[in-house]
One Martini backbone bead per residue (centre of mass of N, CA, C, O) as a GRO file, in nm:
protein
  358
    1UNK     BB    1  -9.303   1.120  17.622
    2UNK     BB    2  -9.530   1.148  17.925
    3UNK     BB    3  -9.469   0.970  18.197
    4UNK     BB    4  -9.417   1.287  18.399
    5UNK     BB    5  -9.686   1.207  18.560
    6UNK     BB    6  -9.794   1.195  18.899
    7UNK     BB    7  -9.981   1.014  18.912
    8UNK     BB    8  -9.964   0.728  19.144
    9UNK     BB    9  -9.758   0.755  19.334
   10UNK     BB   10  -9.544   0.627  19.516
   11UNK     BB   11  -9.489   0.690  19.848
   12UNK     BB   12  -9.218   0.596  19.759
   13UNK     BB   13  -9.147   0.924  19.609
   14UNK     BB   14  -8.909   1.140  19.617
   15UNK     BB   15  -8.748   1.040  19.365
   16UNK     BB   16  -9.011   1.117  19.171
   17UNK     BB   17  -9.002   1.445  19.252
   18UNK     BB   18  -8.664   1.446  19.130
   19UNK     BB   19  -8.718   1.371  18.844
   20UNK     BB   20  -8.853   1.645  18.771
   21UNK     BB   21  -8.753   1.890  18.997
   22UNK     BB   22  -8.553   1.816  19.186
   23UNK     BB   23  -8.402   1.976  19.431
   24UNK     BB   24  -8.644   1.962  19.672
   25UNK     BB   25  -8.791   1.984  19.955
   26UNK     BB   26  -8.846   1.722  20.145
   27UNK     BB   27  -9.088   1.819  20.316
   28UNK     BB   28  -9.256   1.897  20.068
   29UNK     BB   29  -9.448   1.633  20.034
   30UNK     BB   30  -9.578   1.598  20.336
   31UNK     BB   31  -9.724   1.873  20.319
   32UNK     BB   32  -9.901   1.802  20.075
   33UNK     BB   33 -10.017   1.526  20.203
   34UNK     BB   34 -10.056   1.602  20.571
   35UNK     BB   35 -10.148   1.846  20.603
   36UNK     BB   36 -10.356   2.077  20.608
   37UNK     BB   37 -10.337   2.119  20.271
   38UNK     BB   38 -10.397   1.904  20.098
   39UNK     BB   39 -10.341   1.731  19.774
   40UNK     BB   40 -10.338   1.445  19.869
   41UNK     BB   41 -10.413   1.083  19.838
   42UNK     BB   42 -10.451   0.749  19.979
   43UNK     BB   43 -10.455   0.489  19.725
   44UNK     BB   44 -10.561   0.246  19.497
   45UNK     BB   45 -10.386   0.191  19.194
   46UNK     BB   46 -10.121   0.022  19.104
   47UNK     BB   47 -10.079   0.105  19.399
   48UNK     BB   48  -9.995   0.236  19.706
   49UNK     BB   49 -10.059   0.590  19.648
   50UNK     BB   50 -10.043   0.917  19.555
   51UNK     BB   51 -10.315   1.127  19.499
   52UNK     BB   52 -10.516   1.349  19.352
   53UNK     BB   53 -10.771   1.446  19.516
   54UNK     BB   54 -10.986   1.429  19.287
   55UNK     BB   55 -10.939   1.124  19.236
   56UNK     BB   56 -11.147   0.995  19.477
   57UNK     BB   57 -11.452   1.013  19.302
   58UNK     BB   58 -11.262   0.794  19.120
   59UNK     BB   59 -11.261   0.588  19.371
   60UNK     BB   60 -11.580   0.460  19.456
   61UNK     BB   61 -11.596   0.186  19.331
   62UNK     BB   62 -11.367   0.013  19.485
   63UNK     BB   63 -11.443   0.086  19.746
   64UNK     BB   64 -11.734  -0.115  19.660
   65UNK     BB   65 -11.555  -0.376  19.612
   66UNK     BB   66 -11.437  -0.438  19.849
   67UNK     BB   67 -11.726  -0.497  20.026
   68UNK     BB   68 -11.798  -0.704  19.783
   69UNK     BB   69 -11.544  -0.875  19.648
   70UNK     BB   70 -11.456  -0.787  19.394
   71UNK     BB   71 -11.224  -1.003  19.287
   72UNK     BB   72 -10.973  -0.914  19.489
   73UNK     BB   73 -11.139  -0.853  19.736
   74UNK     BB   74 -11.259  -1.137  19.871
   75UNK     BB   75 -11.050  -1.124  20.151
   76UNK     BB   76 -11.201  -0.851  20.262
   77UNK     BB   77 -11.494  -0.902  20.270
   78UNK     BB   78 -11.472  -1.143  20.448
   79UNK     BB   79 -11.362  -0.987  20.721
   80UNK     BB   80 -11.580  -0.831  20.736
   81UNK     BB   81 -11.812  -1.039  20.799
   82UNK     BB   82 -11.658  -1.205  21.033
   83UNK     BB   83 -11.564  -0.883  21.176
   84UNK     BB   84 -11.742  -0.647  21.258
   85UNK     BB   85 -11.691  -0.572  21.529
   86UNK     BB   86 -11.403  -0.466  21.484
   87UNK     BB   87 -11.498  -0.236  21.294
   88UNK     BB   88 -11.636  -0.070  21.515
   89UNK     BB   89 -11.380  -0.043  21.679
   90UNK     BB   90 -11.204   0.126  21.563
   91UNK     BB   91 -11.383   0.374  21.450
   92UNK     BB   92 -11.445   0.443  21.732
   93UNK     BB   93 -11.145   0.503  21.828
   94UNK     BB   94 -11.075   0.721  21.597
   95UNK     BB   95 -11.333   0.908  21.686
   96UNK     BB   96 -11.203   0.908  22.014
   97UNK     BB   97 -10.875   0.980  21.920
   98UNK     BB   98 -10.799   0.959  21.653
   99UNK     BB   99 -10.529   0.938  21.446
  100UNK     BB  100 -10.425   0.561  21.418
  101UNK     BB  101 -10.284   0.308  21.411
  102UNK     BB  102 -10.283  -0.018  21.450
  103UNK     BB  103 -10.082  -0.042  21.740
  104UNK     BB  104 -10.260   0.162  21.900
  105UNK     BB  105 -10.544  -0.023  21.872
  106UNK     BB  106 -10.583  -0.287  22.003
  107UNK     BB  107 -10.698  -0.552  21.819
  108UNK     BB  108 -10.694  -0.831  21.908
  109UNK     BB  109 -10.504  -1.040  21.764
  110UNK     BB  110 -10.126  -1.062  21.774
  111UNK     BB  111  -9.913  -1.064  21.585
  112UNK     BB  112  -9.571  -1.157  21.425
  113UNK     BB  113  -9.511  -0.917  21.232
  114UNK     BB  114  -9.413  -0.782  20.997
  115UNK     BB  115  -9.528  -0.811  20.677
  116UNK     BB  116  -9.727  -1.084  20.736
  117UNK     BB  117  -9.765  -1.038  21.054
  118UNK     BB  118 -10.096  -0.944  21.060
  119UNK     BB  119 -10.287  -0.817  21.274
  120UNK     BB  120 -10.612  -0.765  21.347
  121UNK     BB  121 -10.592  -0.441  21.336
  122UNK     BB  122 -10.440  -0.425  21.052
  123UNK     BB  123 -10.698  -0.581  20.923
  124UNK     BB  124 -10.880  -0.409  20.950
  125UNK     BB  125 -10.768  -0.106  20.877
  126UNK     BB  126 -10.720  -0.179  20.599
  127UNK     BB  127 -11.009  -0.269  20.511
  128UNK     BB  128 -11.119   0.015  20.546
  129UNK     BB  129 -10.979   0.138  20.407
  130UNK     BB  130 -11.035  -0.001  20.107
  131UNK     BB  131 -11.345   0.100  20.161
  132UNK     BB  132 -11.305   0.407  20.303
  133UNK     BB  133 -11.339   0.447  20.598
  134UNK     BB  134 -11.053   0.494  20.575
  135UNK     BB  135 -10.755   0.714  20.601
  136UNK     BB  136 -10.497   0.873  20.550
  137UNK     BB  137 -10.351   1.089  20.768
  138UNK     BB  138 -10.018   0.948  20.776
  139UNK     BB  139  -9.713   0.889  20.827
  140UNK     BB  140  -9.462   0.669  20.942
  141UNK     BB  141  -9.125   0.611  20.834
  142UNK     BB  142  -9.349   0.567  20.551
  143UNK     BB  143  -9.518   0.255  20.626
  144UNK     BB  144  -9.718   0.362  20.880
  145UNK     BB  145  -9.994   0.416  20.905
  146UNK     BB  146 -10.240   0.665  20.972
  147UNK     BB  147 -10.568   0.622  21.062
  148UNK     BB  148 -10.864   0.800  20.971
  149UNK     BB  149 -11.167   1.010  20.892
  150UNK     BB  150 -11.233   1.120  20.594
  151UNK     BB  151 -11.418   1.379  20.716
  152UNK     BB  152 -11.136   1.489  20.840
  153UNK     BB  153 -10.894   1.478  20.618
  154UNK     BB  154 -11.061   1.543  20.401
  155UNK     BB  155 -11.200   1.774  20.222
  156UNK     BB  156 -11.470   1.879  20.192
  157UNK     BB  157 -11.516   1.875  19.871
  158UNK     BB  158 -11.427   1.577  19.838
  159UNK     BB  159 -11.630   1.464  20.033
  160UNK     BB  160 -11.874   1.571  19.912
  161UNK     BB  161 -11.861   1.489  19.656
  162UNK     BB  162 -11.998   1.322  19.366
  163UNK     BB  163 -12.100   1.051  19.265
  164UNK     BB  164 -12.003   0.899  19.027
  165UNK     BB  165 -12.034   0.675  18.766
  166UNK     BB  166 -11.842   0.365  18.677
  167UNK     BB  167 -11.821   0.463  18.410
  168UNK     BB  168 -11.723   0.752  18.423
  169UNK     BB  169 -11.486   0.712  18.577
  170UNK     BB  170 -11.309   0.537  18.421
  171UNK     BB  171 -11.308   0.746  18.178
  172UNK     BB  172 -11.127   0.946  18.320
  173UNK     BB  173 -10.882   0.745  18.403
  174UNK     BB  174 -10.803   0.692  18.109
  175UNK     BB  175 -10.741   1.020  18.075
  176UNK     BB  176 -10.510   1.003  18.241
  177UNK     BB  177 -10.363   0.784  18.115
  178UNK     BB  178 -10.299   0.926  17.867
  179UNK     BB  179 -10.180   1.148  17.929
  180UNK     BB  180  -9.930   1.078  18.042
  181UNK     BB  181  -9.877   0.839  17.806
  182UNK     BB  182  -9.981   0.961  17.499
  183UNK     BB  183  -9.912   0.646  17.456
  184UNK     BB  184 -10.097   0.340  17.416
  185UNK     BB  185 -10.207   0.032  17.537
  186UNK     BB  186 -10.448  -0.117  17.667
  187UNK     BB  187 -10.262  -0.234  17.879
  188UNK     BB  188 -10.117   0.052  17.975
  189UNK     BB  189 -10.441   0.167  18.041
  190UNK     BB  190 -10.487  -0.060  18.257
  191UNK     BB  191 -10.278  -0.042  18.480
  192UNK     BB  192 -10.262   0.259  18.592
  193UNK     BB  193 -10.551   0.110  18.776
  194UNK     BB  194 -10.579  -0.168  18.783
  195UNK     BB  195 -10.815  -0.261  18.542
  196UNK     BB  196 -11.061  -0.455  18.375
  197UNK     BB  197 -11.060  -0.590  18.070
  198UNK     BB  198 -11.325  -0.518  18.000
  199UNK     BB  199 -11.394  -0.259  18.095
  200UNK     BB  200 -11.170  -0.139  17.922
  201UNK     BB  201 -11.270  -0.179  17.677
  202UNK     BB  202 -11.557  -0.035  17.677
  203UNK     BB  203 -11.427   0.258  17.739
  204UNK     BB  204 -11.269   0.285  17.494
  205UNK     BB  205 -11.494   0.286  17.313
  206UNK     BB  206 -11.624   0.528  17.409
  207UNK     BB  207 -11.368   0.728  17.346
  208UNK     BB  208 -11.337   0.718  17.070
  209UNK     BB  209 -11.667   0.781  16.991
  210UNK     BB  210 -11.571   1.083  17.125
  211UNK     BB  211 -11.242   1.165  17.076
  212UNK     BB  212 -11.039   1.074  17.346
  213UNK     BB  213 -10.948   0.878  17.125
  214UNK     BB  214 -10.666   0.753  16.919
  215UNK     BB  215 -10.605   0.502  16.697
  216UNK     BB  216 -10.300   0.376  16.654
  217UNK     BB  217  -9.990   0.287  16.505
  218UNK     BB  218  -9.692   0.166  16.630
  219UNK     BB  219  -9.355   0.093  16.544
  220UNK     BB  220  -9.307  -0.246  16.677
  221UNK     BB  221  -9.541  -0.355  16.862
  222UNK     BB  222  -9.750  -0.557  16.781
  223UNK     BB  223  -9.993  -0.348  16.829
  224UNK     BB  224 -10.236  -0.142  16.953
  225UNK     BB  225 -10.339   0.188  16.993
  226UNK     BB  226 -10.351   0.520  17.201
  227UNK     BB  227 -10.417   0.857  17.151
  228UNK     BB  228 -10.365   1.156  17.288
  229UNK     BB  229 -10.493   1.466  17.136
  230UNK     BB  230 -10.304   1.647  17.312
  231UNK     BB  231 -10.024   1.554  17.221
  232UNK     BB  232  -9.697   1.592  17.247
  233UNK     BB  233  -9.440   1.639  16.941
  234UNK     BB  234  -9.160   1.572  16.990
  235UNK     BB  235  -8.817   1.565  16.807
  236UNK     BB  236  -8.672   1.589  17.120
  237UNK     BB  237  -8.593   1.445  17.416
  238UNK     BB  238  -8.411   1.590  17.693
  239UNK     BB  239  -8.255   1.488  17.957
  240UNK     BB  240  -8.190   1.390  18.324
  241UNK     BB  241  -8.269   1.093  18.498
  242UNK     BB  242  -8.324   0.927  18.815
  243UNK     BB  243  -8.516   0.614  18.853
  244UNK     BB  244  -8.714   0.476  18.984
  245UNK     BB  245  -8.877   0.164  19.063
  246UNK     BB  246  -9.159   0.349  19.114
  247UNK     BB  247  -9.204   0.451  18.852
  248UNK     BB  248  -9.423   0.483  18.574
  249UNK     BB  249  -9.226   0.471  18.336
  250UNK     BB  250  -9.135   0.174  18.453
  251UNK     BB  251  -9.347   0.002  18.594
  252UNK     BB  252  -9.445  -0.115  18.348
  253UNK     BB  253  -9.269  -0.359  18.182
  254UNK     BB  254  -9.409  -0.388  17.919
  255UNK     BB  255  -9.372  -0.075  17.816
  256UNK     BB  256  -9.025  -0.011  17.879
  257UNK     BB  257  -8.946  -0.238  17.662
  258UNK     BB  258  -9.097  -0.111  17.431
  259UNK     BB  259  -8.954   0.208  17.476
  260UNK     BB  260  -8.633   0.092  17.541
  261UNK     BB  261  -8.501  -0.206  17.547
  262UNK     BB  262  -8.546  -0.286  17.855
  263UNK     BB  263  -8.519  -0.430  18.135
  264UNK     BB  264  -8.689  -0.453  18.424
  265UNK     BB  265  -8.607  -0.511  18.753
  266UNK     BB  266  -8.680  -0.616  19.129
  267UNK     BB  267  -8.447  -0.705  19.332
  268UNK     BB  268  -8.514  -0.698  19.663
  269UNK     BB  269  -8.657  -1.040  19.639
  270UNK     BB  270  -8.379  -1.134  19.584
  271UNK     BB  271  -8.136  -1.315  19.617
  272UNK     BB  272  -7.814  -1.173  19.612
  273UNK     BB  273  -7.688  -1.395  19.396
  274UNK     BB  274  -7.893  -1.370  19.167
  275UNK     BB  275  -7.869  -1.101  19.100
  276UNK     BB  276  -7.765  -0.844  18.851
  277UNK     BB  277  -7.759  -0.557  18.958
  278UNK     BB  278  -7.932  -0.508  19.251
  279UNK     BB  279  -8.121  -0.377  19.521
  280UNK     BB  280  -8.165  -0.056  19.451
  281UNK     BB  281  -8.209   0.026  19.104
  282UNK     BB  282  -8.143   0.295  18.903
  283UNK     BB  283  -8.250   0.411  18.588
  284UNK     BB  284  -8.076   0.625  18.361
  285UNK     BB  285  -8.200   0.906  18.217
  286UNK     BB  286  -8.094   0.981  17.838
  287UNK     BB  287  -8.326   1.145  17.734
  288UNK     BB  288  -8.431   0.894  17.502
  289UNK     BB  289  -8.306   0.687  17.733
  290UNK     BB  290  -8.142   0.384  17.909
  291UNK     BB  291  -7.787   0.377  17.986
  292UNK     BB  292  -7.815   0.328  18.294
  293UNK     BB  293  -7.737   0.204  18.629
  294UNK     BB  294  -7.777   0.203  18.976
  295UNK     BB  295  -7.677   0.144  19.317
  296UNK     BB  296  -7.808   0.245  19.622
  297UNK     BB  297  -7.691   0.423  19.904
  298UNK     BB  298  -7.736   0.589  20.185
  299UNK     BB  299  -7.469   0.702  20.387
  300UNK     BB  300  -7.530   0.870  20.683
  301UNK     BB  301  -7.300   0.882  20.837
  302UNK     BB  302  -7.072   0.937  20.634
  303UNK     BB  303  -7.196   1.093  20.396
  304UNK     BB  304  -7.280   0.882  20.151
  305UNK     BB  305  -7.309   0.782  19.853
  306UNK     BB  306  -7.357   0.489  19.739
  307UNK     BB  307  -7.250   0.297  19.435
  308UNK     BB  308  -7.244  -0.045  19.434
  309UNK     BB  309  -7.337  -0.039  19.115
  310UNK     BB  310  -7.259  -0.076  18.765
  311UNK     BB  311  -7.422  -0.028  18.435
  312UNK     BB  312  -7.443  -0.083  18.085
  313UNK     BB  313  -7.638   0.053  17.818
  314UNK     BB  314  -7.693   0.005  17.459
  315UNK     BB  315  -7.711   0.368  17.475
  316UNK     BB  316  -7.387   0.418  17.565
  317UNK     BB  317  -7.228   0.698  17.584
  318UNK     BB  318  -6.988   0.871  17.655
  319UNK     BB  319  -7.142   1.089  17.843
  320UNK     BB  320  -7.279   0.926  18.041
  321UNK     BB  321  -7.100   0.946  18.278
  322UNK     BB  322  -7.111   1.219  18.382
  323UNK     BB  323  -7.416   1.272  18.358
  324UNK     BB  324  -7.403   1.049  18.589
  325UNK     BB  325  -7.286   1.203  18.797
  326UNK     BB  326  -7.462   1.492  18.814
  327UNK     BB  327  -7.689   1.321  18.952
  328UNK     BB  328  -7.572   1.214  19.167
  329UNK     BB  329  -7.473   1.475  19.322
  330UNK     BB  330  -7.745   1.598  19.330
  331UNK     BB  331  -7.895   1.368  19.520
  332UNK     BB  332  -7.693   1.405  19.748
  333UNK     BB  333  -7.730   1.684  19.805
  334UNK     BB  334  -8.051   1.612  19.870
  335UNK     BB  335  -7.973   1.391  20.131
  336UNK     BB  336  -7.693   1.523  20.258
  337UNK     BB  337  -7.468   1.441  20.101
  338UNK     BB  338  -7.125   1.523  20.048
  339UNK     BB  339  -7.046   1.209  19.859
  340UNK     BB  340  -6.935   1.009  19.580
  341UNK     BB  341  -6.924   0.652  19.561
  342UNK     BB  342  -6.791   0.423  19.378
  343UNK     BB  343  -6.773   0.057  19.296
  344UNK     BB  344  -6.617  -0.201  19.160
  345UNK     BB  345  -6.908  -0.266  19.045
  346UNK     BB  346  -6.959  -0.329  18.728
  347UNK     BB  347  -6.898  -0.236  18.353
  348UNK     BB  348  -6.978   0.075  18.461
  349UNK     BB  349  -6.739   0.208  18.674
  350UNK     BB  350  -6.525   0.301  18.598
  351UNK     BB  351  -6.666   0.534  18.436
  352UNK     BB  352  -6.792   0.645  18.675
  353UNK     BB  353  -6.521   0.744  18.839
  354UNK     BB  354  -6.416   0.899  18.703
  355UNK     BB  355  -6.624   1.108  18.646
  356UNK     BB  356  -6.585   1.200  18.977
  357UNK     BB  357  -6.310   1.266  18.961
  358UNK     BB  358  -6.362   1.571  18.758
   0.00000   0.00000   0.00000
């Protein structure tokens, strides 16, 4: 499997470029994302991503369906039509004061707050994002928006290059998807940037005829297939991560159950008696499975990682629990926790209690 491309990572990203790299320097991401020299920039990929910026002129086709309203975009475009003096009010202050917030921006009637009671000014540059008039100049605390002017804050040679045709980005964006999963199926290769079902067979027809996709069979899938020519086959993939629930690989959960055998469910708007496995759950990869589940909390007052309950998924070994433990230890000293601490909730519990204390 091959799903260990950073591509369309999503913002909170730090734990999935940490089950690649390991304990990298927490604040390299940010420098990375919004310093002098940014290497991603932000835009809507599976979900709301950092991507590498090359592929910035290969989502200017979305960022013209935003405007014209097409498809999903219906509701931007919109707003868009209904409230012009508005976004040229933002435009204007963004030009004349820099990068500011929604709530820095101060435009029109203001929300009741939260996640869905956005003011005039957070949906106006919302709109403008999607549509690529603003782009993310940094983020505070995470989820906080700071929009930008994209020639101040893309590099120039970005900012200037060349808008390919619909059809070309599209087929560019289908080898991107294809080379980080290795093999996949038609809906595999179209979530990946959720694009059109129509469009990605088109495209996908057009790769297969240049020889940049291979159709293949892949033996209990009960759907056809297409590989990366470029894929390797190793006999063996070895390694141990703890996987966020907005990782890559098991992002699409139709294809995490068809590669792993397992369930995977984002249970964080689930109400808490109805959850099954916990609030923000990471499924740890052992080798080429998923052998157990754990919730975690980050208790920085106290300095402990809790994991607030375990689970074991039916391909977990022996070693599984220590390797568990290990993952968990190398995590906590990532995020400056001095130890882990396991809750006896859920049926691998004991068993990494067990091993924590070894």
């Amino acid at each position: 499997m091959r799903d260990y491309d950073v591509t369309g990572v999503q913002t909170c990203a730090r734990p999935i470029f940490c089950s690649r790299l390991g304990p990298y320097p927490r604040d390299g991401l940010e420098r990375r994302a919004w310093g002098k020299r940014p290497a991603f920039f932000e835009y809507w990929a599976h979900e709301a991503s950092l991507l590498p910026l090359a592929t910035q002129p290969l989502l200017r086709w979305r960022m013209d369906d935003a405007r014209e309203g097409v498809g999903v975009w219906k509701g931007v475009a919109r707003f868009l039509r209904e409230h012009p003096a508005l976004m040229e009010r933002a435009l204007a202050a963004v030009a004349e004061r820099g990068p500011l917030s929604a709530s820095e921006l101060e435009l029109g009637v203001k929300g009741a707050g939260g996640w869905w009671g956005w003011s005039e000014a957070k949906r106006a540059a919302e709109c403008l994002f999607w549509t690529g008039r603003l782009t993310t100049a940094t983020r505070r605390a995470t989820f906080e928006r700071v929009y930008g002017l994209p020639h101040k804050v893309l590099p120039a040679d970005i900012h200037g290059a060349s808008t390919p045709s619909r059809e070309e980005a599209q087929r560019d964006l289908l080898r991107i998807a294809a080379k980080a999963q290795g093999v996949a199926t038609e809906r595999d290769l179209r979530d990946y940037f959720r694009m059109a079902p129509a469009e990605t067979r088109a495209r996908i027809g057009e790769l297969v005829e240049a020889g940049d996709l291979v159709p293949v069979t892949v033996r209990g899938w009960g759907q056809g297939a297409y590989l990366d020519p470029a894929a390797r086959r190793p006999w063996r993939i070895a390694g141990a991560a703890l996987l966020s629930p907005f990782d890559n690989l098991i992002w699409f959960r139709e294809r995490t159950e068809r590669l792993f055998g397992v369930r995977v469910r984002l249970e964080i708007y689930t109400p808490a008696e109805r959850r099954t496995h916990g609030y923000y759950v990471l499924p740890f990869l052992e080798d080429e499975a998923i052998t157990a589940r754990v919730d975690l909390k980050a208790d920085r007052k106290a300095g402990v990682l809790r994991v607030m309950a375990t689970h074991a998924e039916p391909g977990a070994t022996p070693d599984t629990p220590e390797r568990l433990a290990d993952e968990l230890r190398l995590m906590a000293g990532w995020l400056g926790l001095a130890e882990v601490k396991a809750e006896a909730r859920g049926d691998f519990a004991p068993a990494l209690q067990s091993a924590l204390r070894c």
